[in-house]
C-alpha positions as CSV (number, residue, x, y, z in Angstrom):
1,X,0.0,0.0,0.0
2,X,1.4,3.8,-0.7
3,X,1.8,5.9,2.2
4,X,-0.8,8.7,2.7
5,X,1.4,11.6,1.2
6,X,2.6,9.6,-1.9
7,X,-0.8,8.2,-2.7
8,X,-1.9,12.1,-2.5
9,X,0.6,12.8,-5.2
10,X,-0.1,10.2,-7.4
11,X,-4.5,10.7,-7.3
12,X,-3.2,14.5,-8.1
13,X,-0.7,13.6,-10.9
14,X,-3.4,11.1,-12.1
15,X,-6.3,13.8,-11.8
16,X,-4.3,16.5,-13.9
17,X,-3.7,13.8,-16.4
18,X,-7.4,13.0,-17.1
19,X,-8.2,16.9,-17.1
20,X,-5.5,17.4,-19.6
21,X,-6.8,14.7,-21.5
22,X,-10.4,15.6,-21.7
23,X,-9.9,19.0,-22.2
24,X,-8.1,18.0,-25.5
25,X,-10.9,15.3,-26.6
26,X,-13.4,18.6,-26.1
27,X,-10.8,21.4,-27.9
28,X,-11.1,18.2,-30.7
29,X,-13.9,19.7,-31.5
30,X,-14.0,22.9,-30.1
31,X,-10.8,24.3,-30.4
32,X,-8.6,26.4,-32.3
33,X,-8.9,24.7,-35.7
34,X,-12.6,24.9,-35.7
35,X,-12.8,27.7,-34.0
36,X,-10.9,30.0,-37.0
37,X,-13.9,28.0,-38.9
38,X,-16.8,29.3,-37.4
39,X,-18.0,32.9,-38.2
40,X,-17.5,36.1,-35.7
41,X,-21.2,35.7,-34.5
42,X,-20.8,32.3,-33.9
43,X,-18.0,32.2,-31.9
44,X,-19.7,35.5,-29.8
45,X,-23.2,33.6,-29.8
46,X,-22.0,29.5,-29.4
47,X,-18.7,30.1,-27.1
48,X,-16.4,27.2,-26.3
49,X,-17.3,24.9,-23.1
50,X,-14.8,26.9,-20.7
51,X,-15.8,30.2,-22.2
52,X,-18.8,32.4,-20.5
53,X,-21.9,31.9,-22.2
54,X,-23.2,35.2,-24.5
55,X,-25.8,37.5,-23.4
56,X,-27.5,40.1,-25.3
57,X,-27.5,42.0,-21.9
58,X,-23.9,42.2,-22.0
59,X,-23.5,44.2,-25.6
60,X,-21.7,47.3,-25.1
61,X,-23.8,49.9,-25.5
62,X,-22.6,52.4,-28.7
63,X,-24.9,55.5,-27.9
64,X,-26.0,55.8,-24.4
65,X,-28.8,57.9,-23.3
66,X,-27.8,60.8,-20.6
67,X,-30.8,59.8,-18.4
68,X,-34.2,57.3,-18.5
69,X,-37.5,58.6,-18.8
70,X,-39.3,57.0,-15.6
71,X,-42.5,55.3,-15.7
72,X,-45.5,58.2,-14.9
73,X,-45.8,58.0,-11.4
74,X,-48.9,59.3,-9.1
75,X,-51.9,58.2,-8.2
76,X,-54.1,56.7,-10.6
77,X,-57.1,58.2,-12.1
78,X,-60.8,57.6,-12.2
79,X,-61.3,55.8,-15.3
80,X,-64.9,55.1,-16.2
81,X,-65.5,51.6,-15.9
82,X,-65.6,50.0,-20.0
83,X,-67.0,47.3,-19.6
84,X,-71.1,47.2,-19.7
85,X,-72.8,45.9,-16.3
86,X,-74.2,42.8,-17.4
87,X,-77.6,41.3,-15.8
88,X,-77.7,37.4,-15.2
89,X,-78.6,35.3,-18.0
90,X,-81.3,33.7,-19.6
91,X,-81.0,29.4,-19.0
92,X,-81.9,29.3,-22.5
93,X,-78.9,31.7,-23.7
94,X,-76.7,30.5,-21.2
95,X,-77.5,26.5,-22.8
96,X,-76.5,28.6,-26.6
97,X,-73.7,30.7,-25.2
98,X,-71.8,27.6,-23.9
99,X,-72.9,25.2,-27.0
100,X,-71.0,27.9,-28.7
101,X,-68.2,28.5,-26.6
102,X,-67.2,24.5,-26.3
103,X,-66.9,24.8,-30.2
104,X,-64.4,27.4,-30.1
105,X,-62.5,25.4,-27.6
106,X,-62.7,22.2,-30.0
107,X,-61.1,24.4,-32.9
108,X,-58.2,25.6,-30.9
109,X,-57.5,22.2,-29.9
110,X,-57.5,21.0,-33.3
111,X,-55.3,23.4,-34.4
112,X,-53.2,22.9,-31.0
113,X,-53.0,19.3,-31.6
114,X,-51.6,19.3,-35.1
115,X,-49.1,21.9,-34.1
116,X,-47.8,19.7,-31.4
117,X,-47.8,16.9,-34.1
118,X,-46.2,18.0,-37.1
119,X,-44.4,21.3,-36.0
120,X,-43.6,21.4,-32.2
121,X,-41.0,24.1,-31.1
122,X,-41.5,25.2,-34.9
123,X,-43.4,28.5,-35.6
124,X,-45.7,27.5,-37.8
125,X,-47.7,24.2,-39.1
126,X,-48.7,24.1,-42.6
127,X,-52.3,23.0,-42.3
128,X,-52.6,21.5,-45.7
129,X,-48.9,19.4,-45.8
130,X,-47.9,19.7,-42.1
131,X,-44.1,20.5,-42.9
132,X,-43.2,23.2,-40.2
133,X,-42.3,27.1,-41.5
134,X,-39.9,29.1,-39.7
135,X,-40.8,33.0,-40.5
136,X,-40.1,34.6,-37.6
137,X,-37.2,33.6,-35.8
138,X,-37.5,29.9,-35.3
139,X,-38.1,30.1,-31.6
140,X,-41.7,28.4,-31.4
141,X,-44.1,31.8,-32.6
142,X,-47.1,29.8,-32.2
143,X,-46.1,28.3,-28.7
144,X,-45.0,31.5,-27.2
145,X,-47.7,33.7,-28.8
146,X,-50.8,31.0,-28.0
147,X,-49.6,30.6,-24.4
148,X,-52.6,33.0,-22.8
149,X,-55.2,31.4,-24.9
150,X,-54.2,27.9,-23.1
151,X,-54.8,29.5,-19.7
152,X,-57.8,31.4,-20.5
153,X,-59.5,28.2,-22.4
154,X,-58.4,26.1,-19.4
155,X,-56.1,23.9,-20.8
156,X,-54.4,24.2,-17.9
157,X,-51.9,20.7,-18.3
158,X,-51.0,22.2,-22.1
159,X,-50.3,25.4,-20.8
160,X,-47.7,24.0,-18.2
161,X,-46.4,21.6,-21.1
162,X,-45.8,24.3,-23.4
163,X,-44.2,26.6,-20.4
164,X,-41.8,23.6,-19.8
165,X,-40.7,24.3,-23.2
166,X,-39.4,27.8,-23.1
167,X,-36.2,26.5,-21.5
168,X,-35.3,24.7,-25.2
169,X,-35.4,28.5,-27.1
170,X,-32.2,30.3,-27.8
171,X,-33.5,33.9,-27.9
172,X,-29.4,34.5,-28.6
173,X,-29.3,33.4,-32.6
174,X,-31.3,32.8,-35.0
175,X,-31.0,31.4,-39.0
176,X,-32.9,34.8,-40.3
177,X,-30.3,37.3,-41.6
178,X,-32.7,40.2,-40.4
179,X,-35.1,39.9,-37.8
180,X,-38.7,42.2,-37.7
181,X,-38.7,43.7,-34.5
182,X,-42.3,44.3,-34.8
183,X,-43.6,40.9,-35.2
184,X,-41.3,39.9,-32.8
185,X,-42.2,41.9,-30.4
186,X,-46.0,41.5,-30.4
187,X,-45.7,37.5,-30.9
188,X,-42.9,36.4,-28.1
189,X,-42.5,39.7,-25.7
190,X,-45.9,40.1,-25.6
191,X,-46.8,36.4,-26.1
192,X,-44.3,35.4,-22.8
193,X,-45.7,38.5,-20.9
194,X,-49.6,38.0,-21.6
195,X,-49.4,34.1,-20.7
196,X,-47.5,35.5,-17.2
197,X,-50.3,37.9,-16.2
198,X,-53.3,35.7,-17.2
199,X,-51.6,32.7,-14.6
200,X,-51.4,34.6,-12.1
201,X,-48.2,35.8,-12.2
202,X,-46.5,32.3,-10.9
203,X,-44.7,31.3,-13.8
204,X,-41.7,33.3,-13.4
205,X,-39.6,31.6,-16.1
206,X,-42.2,33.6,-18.4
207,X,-40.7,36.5,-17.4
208,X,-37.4,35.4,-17.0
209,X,-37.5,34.5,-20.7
210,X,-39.2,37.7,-21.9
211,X,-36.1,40.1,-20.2
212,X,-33.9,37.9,-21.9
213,X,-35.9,38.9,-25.1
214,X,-36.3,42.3,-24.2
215,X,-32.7,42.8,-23.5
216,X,-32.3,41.6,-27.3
217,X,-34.5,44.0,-29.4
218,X,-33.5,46.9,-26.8
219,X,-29.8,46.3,-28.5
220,X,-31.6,47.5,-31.9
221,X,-32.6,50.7,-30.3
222,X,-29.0,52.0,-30.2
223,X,-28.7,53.9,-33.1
224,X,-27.7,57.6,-33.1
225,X,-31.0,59.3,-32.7
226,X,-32.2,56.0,-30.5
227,X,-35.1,55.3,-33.1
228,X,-35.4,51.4,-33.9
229,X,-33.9,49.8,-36.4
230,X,-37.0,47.7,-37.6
231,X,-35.7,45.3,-39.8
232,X,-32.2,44.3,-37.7
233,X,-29.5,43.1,-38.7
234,X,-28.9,40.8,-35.3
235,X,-25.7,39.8,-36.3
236,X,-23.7,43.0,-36.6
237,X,-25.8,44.3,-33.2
238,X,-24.3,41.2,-31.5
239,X,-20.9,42.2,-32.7
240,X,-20.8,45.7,-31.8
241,X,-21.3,46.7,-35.4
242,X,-22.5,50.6,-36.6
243,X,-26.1,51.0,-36.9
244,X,-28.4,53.3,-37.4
245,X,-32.4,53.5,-38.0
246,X,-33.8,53.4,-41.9
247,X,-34.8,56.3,-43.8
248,X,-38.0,54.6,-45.0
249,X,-39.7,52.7,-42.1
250,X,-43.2,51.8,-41.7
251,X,-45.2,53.8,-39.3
252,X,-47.1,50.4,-37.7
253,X,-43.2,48.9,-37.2
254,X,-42.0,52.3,-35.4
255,X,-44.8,52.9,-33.2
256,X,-45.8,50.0,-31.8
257,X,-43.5,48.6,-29.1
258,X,-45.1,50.8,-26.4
259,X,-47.2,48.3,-24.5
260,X,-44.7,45.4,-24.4
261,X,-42.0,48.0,-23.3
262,X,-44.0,49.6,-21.0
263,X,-45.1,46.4,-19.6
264,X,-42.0,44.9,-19.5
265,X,-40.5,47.9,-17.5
266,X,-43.3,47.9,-15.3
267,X,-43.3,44.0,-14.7
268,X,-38.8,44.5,-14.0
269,X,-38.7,48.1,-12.4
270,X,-36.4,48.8,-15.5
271,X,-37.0,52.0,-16.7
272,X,-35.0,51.4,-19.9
273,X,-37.9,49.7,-22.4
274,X,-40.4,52.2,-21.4
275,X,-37.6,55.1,-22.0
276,X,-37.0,53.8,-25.9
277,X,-40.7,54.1,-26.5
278,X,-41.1,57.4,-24.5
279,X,-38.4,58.8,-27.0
280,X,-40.4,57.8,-30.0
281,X,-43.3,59.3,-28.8
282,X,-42.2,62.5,-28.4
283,X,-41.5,62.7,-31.7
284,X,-44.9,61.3,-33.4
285,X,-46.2,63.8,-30.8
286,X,-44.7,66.9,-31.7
287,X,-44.8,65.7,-35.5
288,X,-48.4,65.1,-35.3
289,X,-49.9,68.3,-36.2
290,X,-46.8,69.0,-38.9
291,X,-47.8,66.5,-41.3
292,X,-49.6,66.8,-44.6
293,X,-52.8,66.0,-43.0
294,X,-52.4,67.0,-39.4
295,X,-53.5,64.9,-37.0
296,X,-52.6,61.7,-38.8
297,X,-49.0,60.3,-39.3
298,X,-47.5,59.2,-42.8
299,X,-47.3,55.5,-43.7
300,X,-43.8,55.9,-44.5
301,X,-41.1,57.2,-41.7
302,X,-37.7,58.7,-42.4
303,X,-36.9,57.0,-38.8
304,X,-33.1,58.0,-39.7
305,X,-33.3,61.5,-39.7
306,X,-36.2,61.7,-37.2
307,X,-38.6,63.4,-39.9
308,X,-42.2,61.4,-39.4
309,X,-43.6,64.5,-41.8
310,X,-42.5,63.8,-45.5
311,X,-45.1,60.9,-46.8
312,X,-48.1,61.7,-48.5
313,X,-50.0,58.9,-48.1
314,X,-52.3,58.3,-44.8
315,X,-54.6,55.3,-43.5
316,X,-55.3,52.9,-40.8
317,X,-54.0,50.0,-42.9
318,X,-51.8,47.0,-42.2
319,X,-48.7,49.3,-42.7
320,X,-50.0,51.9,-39.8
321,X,-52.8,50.2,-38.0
322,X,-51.7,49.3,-34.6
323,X,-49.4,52.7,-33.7
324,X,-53.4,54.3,-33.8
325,X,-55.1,51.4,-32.1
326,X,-52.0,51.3,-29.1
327,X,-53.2,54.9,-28.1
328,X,-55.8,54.5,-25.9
329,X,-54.6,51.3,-24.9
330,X,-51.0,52.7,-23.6
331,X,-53.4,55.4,-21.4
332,X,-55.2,52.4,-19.8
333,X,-52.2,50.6,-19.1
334,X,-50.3,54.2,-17.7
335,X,-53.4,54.3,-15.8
336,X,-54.2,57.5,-17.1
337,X,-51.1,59.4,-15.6
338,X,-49.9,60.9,-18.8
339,X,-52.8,62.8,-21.1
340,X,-49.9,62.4,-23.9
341,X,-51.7,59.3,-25.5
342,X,-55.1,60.2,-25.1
343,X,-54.8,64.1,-27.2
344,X,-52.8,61.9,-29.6
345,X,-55.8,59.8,-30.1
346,X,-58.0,62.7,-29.7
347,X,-56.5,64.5,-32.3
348,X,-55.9,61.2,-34.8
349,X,-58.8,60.2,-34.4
350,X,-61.3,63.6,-35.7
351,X,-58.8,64.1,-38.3
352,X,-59.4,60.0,-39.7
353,X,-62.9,61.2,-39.7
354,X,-62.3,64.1,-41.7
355,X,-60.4,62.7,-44.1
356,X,-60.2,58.6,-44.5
357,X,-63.2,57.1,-43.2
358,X,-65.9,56.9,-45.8
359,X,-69.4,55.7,-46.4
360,X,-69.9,52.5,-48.6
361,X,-72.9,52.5,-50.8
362,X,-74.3,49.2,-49.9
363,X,-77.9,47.8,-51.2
364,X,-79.6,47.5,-47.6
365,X,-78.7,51.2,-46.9
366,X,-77.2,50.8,-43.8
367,X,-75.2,53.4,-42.0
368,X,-71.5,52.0,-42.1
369,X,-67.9,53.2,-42.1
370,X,-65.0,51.9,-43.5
371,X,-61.5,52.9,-43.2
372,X,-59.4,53.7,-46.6
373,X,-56.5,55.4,-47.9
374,X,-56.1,58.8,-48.4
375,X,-52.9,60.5,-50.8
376,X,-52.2,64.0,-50.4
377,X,-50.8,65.3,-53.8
378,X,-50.8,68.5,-52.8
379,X,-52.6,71.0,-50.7
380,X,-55.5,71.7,-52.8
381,X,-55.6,68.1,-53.9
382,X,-56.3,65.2,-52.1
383,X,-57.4,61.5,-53.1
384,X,-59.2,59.0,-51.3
385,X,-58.9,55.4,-51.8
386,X,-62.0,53.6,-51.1
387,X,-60.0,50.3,-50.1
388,X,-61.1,48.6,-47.2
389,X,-58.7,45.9,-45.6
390,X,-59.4,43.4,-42.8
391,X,-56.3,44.7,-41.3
392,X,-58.6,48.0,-40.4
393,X,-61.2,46.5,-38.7
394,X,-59.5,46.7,-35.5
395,X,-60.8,50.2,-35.6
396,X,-64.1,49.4,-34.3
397,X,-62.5,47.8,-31.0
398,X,-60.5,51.1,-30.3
399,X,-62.8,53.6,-30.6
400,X,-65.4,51.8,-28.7
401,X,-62.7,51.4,-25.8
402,X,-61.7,54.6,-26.2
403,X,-65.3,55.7,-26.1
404,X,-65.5,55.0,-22.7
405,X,-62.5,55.3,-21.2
406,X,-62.6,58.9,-22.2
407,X,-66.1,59.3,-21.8
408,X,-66.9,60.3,-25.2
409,X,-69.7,57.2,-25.4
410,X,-71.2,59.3,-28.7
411,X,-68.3,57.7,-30.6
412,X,-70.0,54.4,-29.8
413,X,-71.7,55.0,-32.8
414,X,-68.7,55.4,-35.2
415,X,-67.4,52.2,-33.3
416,X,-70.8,50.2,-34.2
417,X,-70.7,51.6,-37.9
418,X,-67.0,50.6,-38.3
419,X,-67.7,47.0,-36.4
420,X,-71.2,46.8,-39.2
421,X,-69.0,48.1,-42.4
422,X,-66.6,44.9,-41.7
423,X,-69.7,42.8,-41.0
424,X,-71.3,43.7,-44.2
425,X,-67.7,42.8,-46.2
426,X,-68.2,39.4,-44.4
427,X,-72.0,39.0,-44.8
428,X,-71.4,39.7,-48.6
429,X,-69.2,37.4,-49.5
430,X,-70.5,33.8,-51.1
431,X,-68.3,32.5,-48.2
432,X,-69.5,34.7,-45.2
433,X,-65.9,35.6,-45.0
434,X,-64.1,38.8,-45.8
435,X,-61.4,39.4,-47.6
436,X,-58.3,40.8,-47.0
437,X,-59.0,43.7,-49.4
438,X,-61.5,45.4,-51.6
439,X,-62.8,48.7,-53.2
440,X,-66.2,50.2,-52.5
441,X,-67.9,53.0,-53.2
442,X,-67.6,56.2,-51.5
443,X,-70.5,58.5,-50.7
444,X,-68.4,60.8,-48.6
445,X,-68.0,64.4,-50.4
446,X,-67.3,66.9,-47.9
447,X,-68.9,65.7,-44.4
448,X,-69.1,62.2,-42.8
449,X,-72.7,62.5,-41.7
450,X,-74.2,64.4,-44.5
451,X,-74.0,62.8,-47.5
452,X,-76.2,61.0,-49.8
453,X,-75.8,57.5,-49.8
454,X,-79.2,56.1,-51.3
455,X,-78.7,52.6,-53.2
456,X,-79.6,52.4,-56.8
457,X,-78.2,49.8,-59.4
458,X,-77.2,52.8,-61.7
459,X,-75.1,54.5,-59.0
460,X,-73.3,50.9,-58.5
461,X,-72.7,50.8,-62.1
462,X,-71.4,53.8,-62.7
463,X,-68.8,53.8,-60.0
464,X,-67.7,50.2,-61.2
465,X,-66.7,51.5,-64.7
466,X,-65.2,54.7,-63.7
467,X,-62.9,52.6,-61.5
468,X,-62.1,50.2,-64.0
469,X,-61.7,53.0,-67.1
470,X,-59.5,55.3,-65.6
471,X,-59.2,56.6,-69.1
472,X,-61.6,59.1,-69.9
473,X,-61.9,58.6,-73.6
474,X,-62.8,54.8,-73.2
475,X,-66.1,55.9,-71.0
476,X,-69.8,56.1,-73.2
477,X,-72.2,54.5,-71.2
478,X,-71.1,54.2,-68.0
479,X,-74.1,52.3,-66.6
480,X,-74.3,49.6,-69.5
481,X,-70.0,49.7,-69.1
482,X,-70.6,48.6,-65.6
483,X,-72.9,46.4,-66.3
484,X,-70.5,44.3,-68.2
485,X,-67.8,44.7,-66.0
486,X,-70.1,43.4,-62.9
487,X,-71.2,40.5,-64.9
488,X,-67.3,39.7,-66.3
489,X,-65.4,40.6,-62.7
490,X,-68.2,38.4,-60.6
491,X,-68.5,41.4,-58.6
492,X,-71.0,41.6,-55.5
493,X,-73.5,44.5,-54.9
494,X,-71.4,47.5,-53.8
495,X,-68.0,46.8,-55.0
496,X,-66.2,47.6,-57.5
497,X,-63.1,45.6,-57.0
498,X,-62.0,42.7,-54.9
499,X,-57.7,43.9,-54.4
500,X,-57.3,40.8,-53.0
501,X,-59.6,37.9,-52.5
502,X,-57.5,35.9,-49.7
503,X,-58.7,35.3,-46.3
504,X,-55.5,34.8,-43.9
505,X,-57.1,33.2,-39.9
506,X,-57.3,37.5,-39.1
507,X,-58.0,38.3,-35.5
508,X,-59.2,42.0,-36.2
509,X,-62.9,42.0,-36.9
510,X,-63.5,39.2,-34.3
511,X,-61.4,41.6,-32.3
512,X,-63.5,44.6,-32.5
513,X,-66.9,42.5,-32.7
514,X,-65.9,41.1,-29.1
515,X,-64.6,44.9,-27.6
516,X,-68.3,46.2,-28.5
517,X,-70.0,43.1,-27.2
518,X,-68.5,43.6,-23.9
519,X,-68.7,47.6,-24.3
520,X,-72.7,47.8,-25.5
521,X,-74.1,44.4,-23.8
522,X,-75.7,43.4,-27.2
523,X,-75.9,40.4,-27.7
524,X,-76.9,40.4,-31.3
525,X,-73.2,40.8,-32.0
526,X,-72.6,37.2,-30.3
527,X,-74.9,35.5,-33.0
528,X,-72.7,37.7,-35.9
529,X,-69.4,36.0,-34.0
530,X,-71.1,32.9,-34.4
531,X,-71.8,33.0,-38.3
532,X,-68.9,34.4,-39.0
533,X,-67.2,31.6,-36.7
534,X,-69.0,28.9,-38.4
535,X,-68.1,30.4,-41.5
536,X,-64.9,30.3,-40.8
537,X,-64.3,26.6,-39.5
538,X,-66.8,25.6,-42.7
539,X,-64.3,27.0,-45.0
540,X,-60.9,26.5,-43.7
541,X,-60.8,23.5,-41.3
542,X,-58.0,20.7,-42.5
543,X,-57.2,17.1,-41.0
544,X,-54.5,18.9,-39.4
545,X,-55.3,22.5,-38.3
546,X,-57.1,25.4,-40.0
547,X,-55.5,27.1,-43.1
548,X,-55.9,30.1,-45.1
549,X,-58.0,30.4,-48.1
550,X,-57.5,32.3,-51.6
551,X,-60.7,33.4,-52.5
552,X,-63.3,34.0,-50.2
553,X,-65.8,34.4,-53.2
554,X,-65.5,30.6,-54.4
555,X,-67.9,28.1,-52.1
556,X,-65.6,25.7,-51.8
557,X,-61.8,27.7,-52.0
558,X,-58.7,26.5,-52.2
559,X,-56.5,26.2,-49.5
560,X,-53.2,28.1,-48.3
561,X,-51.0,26.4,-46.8
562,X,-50.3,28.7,-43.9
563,X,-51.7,28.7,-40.4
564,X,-49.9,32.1,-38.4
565,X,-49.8,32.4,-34.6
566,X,-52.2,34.8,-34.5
567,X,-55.1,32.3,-35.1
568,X,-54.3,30.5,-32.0
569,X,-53.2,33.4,-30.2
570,X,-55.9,36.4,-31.3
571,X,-58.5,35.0,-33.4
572,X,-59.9,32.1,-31.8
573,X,-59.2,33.8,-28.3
574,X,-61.4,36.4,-29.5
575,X,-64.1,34.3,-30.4
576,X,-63.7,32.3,-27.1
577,X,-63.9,35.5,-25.2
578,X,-67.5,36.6,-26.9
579,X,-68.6,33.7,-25.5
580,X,-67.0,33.7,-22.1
581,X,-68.8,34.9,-18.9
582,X,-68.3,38.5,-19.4
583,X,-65.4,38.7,-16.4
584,X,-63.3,36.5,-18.1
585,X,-60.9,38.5,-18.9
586,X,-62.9,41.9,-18.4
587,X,-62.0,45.0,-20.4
588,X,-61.8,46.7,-16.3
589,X,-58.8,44.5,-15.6
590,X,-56.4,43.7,-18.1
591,X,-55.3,45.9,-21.4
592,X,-55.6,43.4,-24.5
C-alpha cells in the first residue's frame, strides 16, 4: 500500500492527467482549428465549453442615453368603468352561449394538436402538408404567442407543457439574416408576458424569458438618434457593429412597441424599455400636427433623420394600424397618468374622420364606415382610396374602448358603424368571410354625416366602370360599361373591386366584434361572432389544423398552406372570449 502523502501525489498527478486529456478530446472539436472555422457571430453567440456563455445584456452599449425617462408616477385616475354591467342570464342563452363557446375550444384544440404533431417548437404548421415554416425567428411563434389562450381556455396541463418548453429556445441566434422587431415583439415579448399575467403571475420563467428577449430588441434601439432599427440586422448588433435607423420605415413597425415595453419595464422596475418608446413618442407627438394632413401620421417614416412628416400617403392600414389602435390602450395601461396618449388619439382620431373614413354605398342602406387610404398630392388636392382591408377592422375595438374610457360614449356609434361596415364585407361574400382587401364606393363628399348615400343599381354601375376605365376617352355608357364589367369581374353589390380575394385566420374583426359586445351588452353581436365563426371553420378547417383560403368568393376555395400564430393566439381567443362569462378576462382589468 502507498503511504498517505505519496498516494496524495499520485490521485493528483493522475487527476491533472485526465483533465488534460479531456480537455483536448473537447478542444477536438472545439478548439482552435474549428474555431478560426466558425463565423465572428458564432464564436460571440456559441462560445467554447470553458468560455462564458453570451448575453444580449452584456452588448456594449454604442450610444448611451444621458438619463431614463421613468414610468408616470402618481396616483391613478378615475377611469370610467368600460365594460357594460351585465344582468344574469337567460338558462336558455346560457345553454346557446356555452354550445358555442365549447366549439371554439374544439377548434383551438385542433389546431393545437396538429401543431404539437407535425411542427412542435416550430413557428408554424402548414395545415394542408404539415411540414413546419420558420418565419419569424424559429423560436416556437405559435407556442410563445398561443400561451394565454391555453390558460384562458383552461387547458391548464397544455399550458404547463408548453411553459416547460421555453427552456429549449435560444433567444441569442437565429437562421434569419434580419429579424422584424415588430412581429417579434408583439408574438414572443408580448406572447411570454400575456401568458405571465393571465396565470397569475406564478410562472416566473415567463418573465425570466421575456427580459432575456427584451434585452435583445432593446440592442436595436441603439442607433444615433435611439429610433429602432425595424428590420435588424442581429448579427452586426451582437458584434458591436454601426447602426443606425432606416430612412424609410413603416409607421405600424415604429410605433408599436409601447405596450410590451411599458409592460416589460413595469413588470422588472427597469426604466430602460419604457424610456426607448417614451423617445419615439415624443417625436410622433410633436410631429403630429406638422404633417400633410395633421393629425394623422404618414405611412412611410424617415426614422433615420427623425422626420415622421415627408409621406403623402395616410390610413389605418396594415402598414399603420396598430401605432393608432396602441393609443388608448397605452393610457389604460399608464393608468391614465400621462394625457400624452389620449390628445394623440383625440387629435388622430377627428382628423381620420375628416379625411379617410368613408361611407360604402351598400344595397340595404345601412349606416357604415370603412377605413381607406387617403394620398395628399398636394394642398388643394387630395385622393381618397376607397380600399377597405381586414387589417382595419381593429378600428371598431379602439374607438369603442376609447369611447369609454374617455367618456366620449357618442363615438360608440362610429365604433358600431366601423364593427357593421366589416360585418357587411363578411355577410357579402358567397363564403361569409371577408377578404383581405377590396374597393367600395364612397359616398363621402365633404362631411361624414351628411351625405347621400341612397342605393340604386345605376349609382353601383357607374362607380364600377369609372374605377375600371380610368381613361376618360374609353367611357360612353357608364351604366351599361358597368354592367358588363359586374357580370365579367363576378362582382358583389357595392364593390367595384376585390384587391385581394385571400382570407388569412385574421383576428381583427372578431377583435373589435368582441370589444363592442362587452362595451354595449348586445348580444346580437354574439350570434354575428357565431356566423362568422361557423363560416370560418366551414371553410378552412384541414385534418390537421385550420388554413388560409384564396378566394373568399369561391364556395368551396382553395386552401393556403399557412396557419400564423395569431389564429391560436388572437382570433380564436377572441371568439372564445365573446362567449365567455363577461369577467373573463374583463376590459376593467387587463389591457388586451
Amino acid at each position: 500500500m502507498l503511504p498517505i502523502l505519496r498516494r496524495w501525489v499520485f490521485y493528483a498527478i493522475l487527476a491533472v492527467t485526465l483533465f488534460v486529456t479531456l480537455f483536448h478530446i473537447f478542444t477536438l472539436f472545439d478548439g482552435p482549428s474549428s474555431r478560426h472555422a466558425r463565423s465572428p457571430i458564432e464564436r460571440l453567440t456559441r462560445p467554447g465549453r470553458f468560455q462564458p456563455r453570451f448575453k444580449w445584456s452584456n452588448v456594449p452599449v454604442r450610444h448611451p442615453v444621458g438619463g431614463f425617462t421613468p414610468l408616470p408616477s402618481g396616483p391613478l385616475v378615475d377611469i370610467p368603468r368600460i365594460q357594460h354591467e351585465f344582468e344574469t342570464e337567460a338558462r336558455e342563452h346560457r345553454v346557446q352561449r356555452q354550445t358555442r363557446l365549447a366549439a371554439v375550444k374544439e377548434a383551438f384544440v385542433h389546431s393545437w394538436e396538429g401543431y404539437k404533431r407535425n411542427a412542435w417548437l416550430q413557428d408554424e404548421v402548414g395545415p394542408v402538408s404539415g411540414q413546419s415554416n420558420n418565419g419569424f425567428g424559429g423560436w416556437g411563434a405559435t407556442l410563445v404567442d398561443s400561451l394565454d389562450t391555453l390558460w384562458i381556455m383552461g387547458l391548464q396541463k397544455e399550458f404547463h407543457t408548453a411553459v416547460s418548453e421555453l427552456k429549449k429556445i435560444d433567444f441569442n441566434t437565429t437562421p434569419l439574416d434580419k429579424l422584424n422587431i415588430f412581429e417579434t415583439t408583439i408574438r414572443y415579448l408580448g406572447g411570454l408576458m400575456s401568458a405571465f399575467d393571465v396565470s397569475g403571475q406564478h410562472q416566473k420563467v415567463l418573465l425570466e424569458r421575456a427580459v432575456e428577449l427584451g434585452e435583445m430588441l432593446y440592442v436595436a434601439f441603439d442607433t444615433p438618434n435611439r429610433m429602432p432599427v425595424t428590420r435588424w440586422d442581429w448579427k452586426n448588433g451582437a458584434l458591436g457593429g454601426p447602426q443606425e435607423a432606416d430612412s424609410h420605415s413603416l409607421l405600424a413597425e415604429v410605433g408599436s412597441f409601447t405596450l410590451e415595453f411599458t409592460r416589460l419595464s413595469q413588470l422588472t422596475g427597469d426604466p430602460k424599455w419604457y424610456d426607448a418608446i417614451a423617445r419615439i413618442t415624443d417625436v410622433f407627438d410633436t410631429s403630429q400636427n406638422k404633417t400633410k394632413i395633421p393629425g394623422l401620421w404618414p405611412v412611410m417614416l424617415d426614422t433615420m433623420h427623425g422626420d415622421f412628416t415627408k409621406d403623402i400617403t395616410f390610413a389605418w392600414s396594415g402598414m399603420s394600424d396598430s401605432l393608432y389602435e396602441y393609443l388608448p390602450k397605452q393610457h389604460l395601461l399608464l393608468g391614465g397618468r400621462t394625457e400624452q396618449y389620449r390628445n394623440m388619439y383625440a387629435n388622430a382620431l377627428d382628423s381620420a374622420k375628416r379625411h379617410i373614413l368613408f361611407r360604402p354605398l351598400n344595397p340595404a342602406n345601412q349606416q357604415l364606415l370603412v377605413a381607406g387610404t387617403l394620398k395628399r398630392n398636394s394642398a388643394a388636392h387630395h385622393t381618397l382610396i376607397p380600399e377597405g382591408q381586414h387589417l382595419t377592422c381593429f378600428a371598431g375595438g379602439m374607438v369603442a374602448i376609447a369611447a369609454k374610457a374617455f367618456g366620449q360614449t357618442h363615438d360608440l356609434e362610429t365604433a358600431r358603424q366601423l364593427v357593421d361596415g366589416c360585418l357587411w364585407a363578411y355577410e357579402s361574400m358567397p363564403t361569409g368571410i371577408m377578404p383581405e382587401s377590396f374597393t367600395a364606393v364612397p359616398c363621402r363628399e365633404k362631411e361624414l354625416y351628411e351625405e347621400d348615400c341612397t342605393w340604386t343599381d345605376e349609382r353601383w354601375y357607374t362607380a364600377v366602370a369609372t374605377h375600371a376605365l380610368p381613361d376618360l376617352e374609353a367611357r360612353h355608357n357608364l351604366v351599361e360599361q358597368g354592367q358588363a364589367f359586374t357580370s365579367q369581374r363576378n362582382l358583389l353589390k357595392g364593390f367595384v373591386e376585390i384587391g385581394d380575394s385571400r382570407y388569412l385566420l385574421r383576428p381583427e374583426a372578431i377583435e373589435s366584434l368582441f370589444v363592442l359586445y362587452r362595451v354595449t351588452g348586445d348580444t346580437t353581436l354574439q350570434d354575428k361572432a357565431w356566423n362568422m365563426f361557423q363560416a370560418i371553420n366551414n371553410a378552412t378547417k384541414t385534418s390537421i389544423a385550420y388554413a388560409g383560403i384564396a378566394d373568399v368568393r369561391q364556395t368551396e376555395p382553395s386552401l393556403i398552406d399557412t396557419m400564423e400564430s395569431f389564429w391560436t393566439a388572437e382570433t380564436l381567443k377572441y371568439f372564445y372570449l365573446i362567449f365567455s362569462e363577461p369577467d373573463v378576462i374583463s376590459l376593467d382589468e387587463y389591457v388586451l
